[in-house]
Each structure stands twice: as structure tokens, then as C-alpha cells.
N, C-alpha and C positions, 0 to 999 in steps of 0.2 A: 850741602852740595846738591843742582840741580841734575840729572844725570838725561841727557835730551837722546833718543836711539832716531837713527835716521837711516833707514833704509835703502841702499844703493848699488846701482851698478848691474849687469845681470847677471850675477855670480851671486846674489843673494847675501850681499855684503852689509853689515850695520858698521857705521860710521858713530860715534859717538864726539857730544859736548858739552865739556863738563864747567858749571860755572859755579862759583863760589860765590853763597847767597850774602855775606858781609862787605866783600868788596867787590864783588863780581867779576871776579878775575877770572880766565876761560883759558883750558886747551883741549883740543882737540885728539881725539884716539882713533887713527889708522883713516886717513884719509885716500881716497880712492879714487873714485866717479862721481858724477855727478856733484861737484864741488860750489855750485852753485847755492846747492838745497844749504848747507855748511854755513856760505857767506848772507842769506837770510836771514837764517837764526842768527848770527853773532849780530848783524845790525838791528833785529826785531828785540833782542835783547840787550843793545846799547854797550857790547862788550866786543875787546879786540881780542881774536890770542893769544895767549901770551906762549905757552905751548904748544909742541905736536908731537902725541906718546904713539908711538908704533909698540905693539903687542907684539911682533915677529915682522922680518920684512920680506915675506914672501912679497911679488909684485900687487897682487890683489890688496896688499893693505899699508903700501904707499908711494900708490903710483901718484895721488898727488901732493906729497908730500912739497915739494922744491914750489910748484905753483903758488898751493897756499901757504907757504913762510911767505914769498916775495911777496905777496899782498898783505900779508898782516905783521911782519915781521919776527913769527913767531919762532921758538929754539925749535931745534927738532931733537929729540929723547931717546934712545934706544939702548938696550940691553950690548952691554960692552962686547959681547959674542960677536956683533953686527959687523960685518965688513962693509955696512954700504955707509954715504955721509953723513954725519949726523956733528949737532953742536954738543949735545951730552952724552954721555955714555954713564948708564946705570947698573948697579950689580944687587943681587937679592938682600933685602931688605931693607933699602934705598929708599929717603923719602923725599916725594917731591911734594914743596908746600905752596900751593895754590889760594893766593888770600890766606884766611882760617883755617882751610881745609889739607887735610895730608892725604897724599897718596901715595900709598906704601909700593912697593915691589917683589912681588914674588916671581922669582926665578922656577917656571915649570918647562923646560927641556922636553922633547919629545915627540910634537912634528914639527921643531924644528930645533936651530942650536943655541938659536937665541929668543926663543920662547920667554914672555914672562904674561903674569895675569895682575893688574890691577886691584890691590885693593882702597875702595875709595869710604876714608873717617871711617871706616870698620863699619860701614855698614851695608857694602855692594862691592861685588866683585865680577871684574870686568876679564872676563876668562881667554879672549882673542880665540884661535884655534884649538886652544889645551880642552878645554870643556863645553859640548854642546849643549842644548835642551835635548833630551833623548840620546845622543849619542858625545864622541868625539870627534878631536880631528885623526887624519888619514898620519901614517907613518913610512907611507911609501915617498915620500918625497924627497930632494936633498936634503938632509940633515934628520932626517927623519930617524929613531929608536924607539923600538918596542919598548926595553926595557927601563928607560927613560921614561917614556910616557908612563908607563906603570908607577913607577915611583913619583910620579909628582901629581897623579892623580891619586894613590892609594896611601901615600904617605904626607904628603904636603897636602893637597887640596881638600880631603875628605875628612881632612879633622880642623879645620877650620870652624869658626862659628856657625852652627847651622841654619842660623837666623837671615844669613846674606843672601842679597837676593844676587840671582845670576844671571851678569848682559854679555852674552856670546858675540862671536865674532861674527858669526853668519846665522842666517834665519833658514835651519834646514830642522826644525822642531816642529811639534805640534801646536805652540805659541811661542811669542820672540822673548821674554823673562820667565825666569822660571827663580825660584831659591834652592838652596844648599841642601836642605830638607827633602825636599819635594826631589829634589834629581839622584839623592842617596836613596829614595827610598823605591824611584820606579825610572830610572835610567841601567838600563843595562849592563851598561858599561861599566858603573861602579858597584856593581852586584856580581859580581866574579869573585868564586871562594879563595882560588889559589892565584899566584901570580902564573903559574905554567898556562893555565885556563887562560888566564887572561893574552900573555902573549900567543900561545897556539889561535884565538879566535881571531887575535889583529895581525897575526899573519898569516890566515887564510881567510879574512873578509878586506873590504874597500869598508872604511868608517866614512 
């Protein structure tokens, strides 16, 4: 799987597209702004949509959702939590198979209610707002839970393979990919001893 990060919008938003090198089947992960840069790539790469995966549907990450299906005709995907429209509704551990390629679903809950992170052939995981480069996301939001996020960072995400590399939702790091490895071993966030620690710090910080 090809995994394309396109940076957008002025919220510091990555857009992702993902194409499968067998049959080049493509969808799209959390379209937004700039929806142009999107339909470039899919033509420089001689592939239509066939997908649109939303990571969570705060507005930031599918405000163009409806534009690009009507142009490409792709489903739109999201975590059955969603109240907004959508053609599938997926629940954790869910696979969507893309060409050759599978892309698993992990349900991580936390800034928001229908949070989930991408894993794509087990070997990239596409974290939306659950997991930054250097930090997380905020848990001030509608839907937002400390204690949520804690678990699906401390108990789900951090025992994963630590070989995966990791494509955040936003570019608010010190570089836009980072791995599993490299974010356990000097992301802050998941270097808290206790979970008390960890909630008291994200509910007196803005992450």
C-alpha cells in the first residue's frame, strides 16, 4: 500500500491517500480543504476512489467529504458512533479490503465518540486525532473523555507493533511521520507512570 500525506487547510490538517499497489484501488482518509491537491494525485496516479475513511468527524476532517464522493463516487466510511451521513458504518476490528490490501479498525475513543485509527497491512497506522507526533489530541471537545483517551492510548495503542510507522491527523509535531517506537520512547504523552498523572495533566493542559 502506497500511503500519499497531503497537507491542508490552515488548521494544519493531513489528508491522506491510500492506494493499493496490485490493483490500485484508492481511498481517501478525512478530506477537508483544499480538495483539489486530493483530485491531482488520484489522476497523476491513474486511480478513482473508491473510499472516504473519516478518523472522527469533527468538521476539520470532513468538511469535504459530500464534494468528493459526488466526484468520484466514492462510499463514505465511518465509525458507527457517527451521527453524521455516511454509506458504511464500521466497529473495532472491522476490515476494509482495499484491492490486496486490508485496513483494520481500531476503535480509540477519546477526543471524540467516534474516534478510530487506521491500521493499514499491519504495517502503518493512521492515528487521526488519537495520537500526535509529540503530543495528543485535546479532550475538551464534544465528545471528548480523559479517561477514554487514556485507555486507548495506554492500553490499545501502545502495545501495538512498535515497528509501525505513525501518520497523524494534523502536522502540530516536530516532523509529519514519526513510528510507534520513536513516540513511546520520547512523546510525553505516553510516558506517564500512572493513569491519575495522566488525567490530572489533560485536564489542566490544552494538548
Amino acid at each position: 500500500m502506497n500511503i500519499h500525506q497531503i497537507l491542508v487547510g490552515s488548521m494544519s490538517n493531513f489528508t491522506y491517500v491510500l492506494i493499493d499497489n496490485t490493483t490500485n484501488e484508492s481511498a481517501v482518509v478525512d478530506p477537508s480543504w483544499n480538495l483539489e491537491k486530493i483530485l491531482v494525485l488520484l489522476e497523476q496516479n491513474e486511480t478513482r476512489a473508491k473510499f472516504i475513511i473519516n478518523t472522527h468527524t469533527h468538521f476539520d476532517h470532513v468538511l469535504g467529504n459530500q464534494e468528493l464522493a459526488a466526484l468520484t463516487g466514492a462510499k463514505i466510511i465511518q465509525h458507527q458512533n457517527s451521527s453524521q451521513e455516511k454509506d458504511i458504518s464500521v466497529s473495532d476490528t472491522d476490515i476494509i479490503n482495499l484491492g490486496d490490501s486490508e485496513i483494520q479498525i481500531l476503535f480509540t475513543p477519546g477526543h471524540s465518540e467516534d474516534s478510530i485509527c487506521l491500521l493499514v497491512d499491519k504495517s502503518a497506522l493512521i492515528t487521526g486525532d488519537t495520537l500526535f507526533v509529540g503530543s495528543c489530541g485535546r479532550i475538551d471537545l464534544p465528545g471528548g473523555n480523559v479517561e477514554k483517551m487514556y485507555n486507548s492510548l495506554y492500553n490499545r495503542i501502545i502495545n501495538l507493533d512498535k515497528s509501525l510507522k505513525v501518520y497523524p491527523g494534523h502536522d502540530y509535531g516536530p516532523y509529519p511521520i514519526s513510528t510507534l517506537q520513536d513516540e513511546i520512547k520520547n512523546n510525553p504523552i505516553l510516558n506517564f507512570k500512572s493513569k491519575q498523572s495522566f488525567m490530572q495533566y489533560m485536564g489542566s493542559n490544552d494538548i
